[in-house]
C-alpha angles and dihedrals in degrees: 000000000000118000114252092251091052080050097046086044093062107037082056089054100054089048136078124188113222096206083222120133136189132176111225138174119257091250099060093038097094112147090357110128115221120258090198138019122277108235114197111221098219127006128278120255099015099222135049108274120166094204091078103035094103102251117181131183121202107222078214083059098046088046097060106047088050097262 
């Protein structure tokens, strides 16, 4: 296994940035890669909702408390 600096190495030395930049709609982006961060203007969804908050349970966790 290569160590994550060899492989960044490489990936930047098969690459080339343009420069170029275009501003497209969503829908004709496909396999394009983002020049600048994409900031939400008002929270999604717009009220709390636990559901989506992104919970997550280890099964080395529930194992071991007997779950």
């Amino acid at each position: 296994m290569i160590s994550y600096d060899e492989a960044r190495l490489r990936i930047l030395d098969e690459v080339s940035p343009t420069g170029l930049r275009e501003n497209l709609a969503a829908e004709h982006a496909h396999g394009r890669v983002l020049s600048a961060d994409v900031i939400a203007v008002e929270p999604n969804p717009r009220f709390t909702n636990s559901a989506l908050d992104g919970y997550a349970v280890s099964c080395a966790e529930d194992a071991a408390a007997g779950a």
